[in-house]
Phi, psi and omega in degrees: 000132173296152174220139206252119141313143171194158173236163163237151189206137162306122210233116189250028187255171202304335171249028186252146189258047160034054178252172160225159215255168155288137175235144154289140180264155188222118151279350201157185178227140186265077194243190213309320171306321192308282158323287170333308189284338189292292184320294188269021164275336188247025182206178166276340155291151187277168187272341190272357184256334186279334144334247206346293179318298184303319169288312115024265175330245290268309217281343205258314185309302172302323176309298183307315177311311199263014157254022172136334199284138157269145163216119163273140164268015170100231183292297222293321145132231200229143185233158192207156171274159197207155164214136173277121180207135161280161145335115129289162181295314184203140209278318164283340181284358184268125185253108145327304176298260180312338148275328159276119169331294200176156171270150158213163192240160193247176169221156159192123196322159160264131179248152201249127158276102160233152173053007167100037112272139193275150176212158184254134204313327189261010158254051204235127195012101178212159174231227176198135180242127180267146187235169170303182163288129207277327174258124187303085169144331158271127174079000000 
């Protein structure tokens, strides 16, 4: 079983109702060598051949993403393009070049049916540990 770091903070802000939330802590980042050399300790690929697959993914991911496609990952789930934008007024005045922010990709767990429950994958047997507050000087 996994156990998911998490801190609590407050939410103090001037329109905020000072309850308080669970947040997740990031120890760190895991990236394609990191895997990779994982992958090939737990299989029969050289790590430059599970490179080569992974960098592959990343780039086929992005394509796909920016032509319109969700692309699932297996249990792990499903990612999409998202846009950040304000409001227009009226529906002919929105200029992309001016009313969008910005992309963003979205995720969302894949859910799994067992026994006529829905339970969601990557929260499927985890537990939770609470850690301090990770910044020194707030909340």
């Amino acid at each position: 079983m996994a156990s998911i770091l998490y801190y609590l903070r407050q939410d103090n802000r001037k329109t905020g109702t000072n309850l308080w939330y669970g947040k997740a802590y990031t120890t760190g980042t895991a990236n394609l060598e990191y895997i990779a050399e994982r992958i090939q300790q737990n299989c029969s690929m050289k790590k430059s051949d599970v490179l080569a697959y992974l960098t592959e993914l990343v780039e086929l991911m992005g394509e796909k993403l920016k032509q319109g496609y969700k692309v699932q990952l297996g249990k792990l789930g499903i990612f999409s393009l998202g846009l950040k934008s304000k409001g227009a007024i009226d529906k002919k005045d929105f200029k992309p070049s001016e009313y969008v922010k910005g992309i963003k990709v979205n995720y969302q767990t894949t859910n799994t049916r067992s026994d006529g429950v829905t339970t969601r994958a990557t929260l499927h047997d985890v537990s939770f540990v609470q850690t301090p507050y990770p910044f020194v000087g707030k909340n």
